[in-house]
C-alpha positions as CSV (number, residue, x, y, z in Angstrom):
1,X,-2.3,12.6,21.2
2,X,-3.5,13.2,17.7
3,X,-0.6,13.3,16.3
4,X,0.5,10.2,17.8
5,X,-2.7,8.6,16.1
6,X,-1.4,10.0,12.7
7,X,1.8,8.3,13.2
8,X,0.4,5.1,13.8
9,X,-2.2,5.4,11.2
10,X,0.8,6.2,8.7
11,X,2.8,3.5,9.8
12,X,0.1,0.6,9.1
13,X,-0.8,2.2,5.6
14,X,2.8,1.6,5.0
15,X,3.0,-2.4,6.6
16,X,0.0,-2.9,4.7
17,X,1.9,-1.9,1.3
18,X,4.6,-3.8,2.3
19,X,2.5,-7.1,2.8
20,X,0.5,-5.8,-0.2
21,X,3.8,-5.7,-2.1
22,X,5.0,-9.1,-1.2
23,X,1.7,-11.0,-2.0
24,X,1.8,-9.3,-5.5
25,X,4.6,-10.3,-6.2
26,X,4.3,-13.4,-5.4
27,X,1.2,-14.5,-7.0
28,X,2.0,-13.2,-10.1
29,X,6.1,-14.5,-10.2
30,X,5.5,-17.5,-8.5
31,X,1.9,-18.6,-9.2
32,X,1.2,-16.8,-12.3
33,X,4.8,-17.3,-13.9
34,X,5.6,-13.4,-15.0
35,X,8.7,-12.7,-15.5
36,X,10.0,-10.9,-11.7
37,X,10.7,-7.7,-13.3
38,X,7.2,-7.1,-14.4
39,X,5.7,-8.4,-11.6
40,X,7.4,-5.6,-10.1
41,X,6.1,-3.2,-11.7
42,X,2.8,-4.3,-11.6
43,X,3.1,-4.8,-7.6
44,X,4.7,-1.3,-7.9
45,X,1.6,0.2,-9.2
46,X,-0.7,-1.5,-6.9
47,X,1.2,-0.3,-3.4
48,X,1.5,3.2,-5.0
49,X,-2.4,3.2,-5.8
50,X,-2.9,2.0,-2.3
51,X,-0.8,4.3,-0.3
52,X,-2.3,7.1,-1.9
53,X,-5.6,6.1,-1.6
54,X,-5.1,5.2,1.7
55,X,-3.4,8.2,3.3
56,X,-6.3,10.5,1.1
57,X,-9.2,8.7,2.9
58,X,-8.1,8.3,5.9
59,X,-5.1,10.8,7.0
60,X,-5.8,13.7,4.7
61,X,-10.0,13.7,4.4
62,X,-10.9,16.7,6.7
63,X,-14.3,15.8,8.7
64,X,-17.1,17.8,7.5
65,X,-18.4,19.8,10.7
């Protein structure tokens, strides 16, 4: 059902920020050498902008008819 499709669709946006979260975070504590805290908030920042941007195009963007 649609609503099942939602869920699912909601659920990868989130995985994806997850991953999204844990790459960030490494490249820039690990590779790049920022302090963890920062890179934080940096990765912070860039799953919030996703998520949003995510769920807007593709959960909330009503089809034109």
């Amino acid at each position: 059902s649609r609503r099942s499709l939602e869920f699912i669709i909601f659920a990868v946006i989130g995985i994806v920020g997850l991953a999204l979260n844990n790459i960030v975070m490494y490249l820039f504590t690990d590779v790049a050498d920022i302090n963890y805290l920062i890179s934080k908030l940096i990765a912070a920042f860039i799953v919030l902008i996703w998520n949003f941007g995510a769920r807007k195009l593709i959960l909330f963007n009503k089809p034109e008819k």
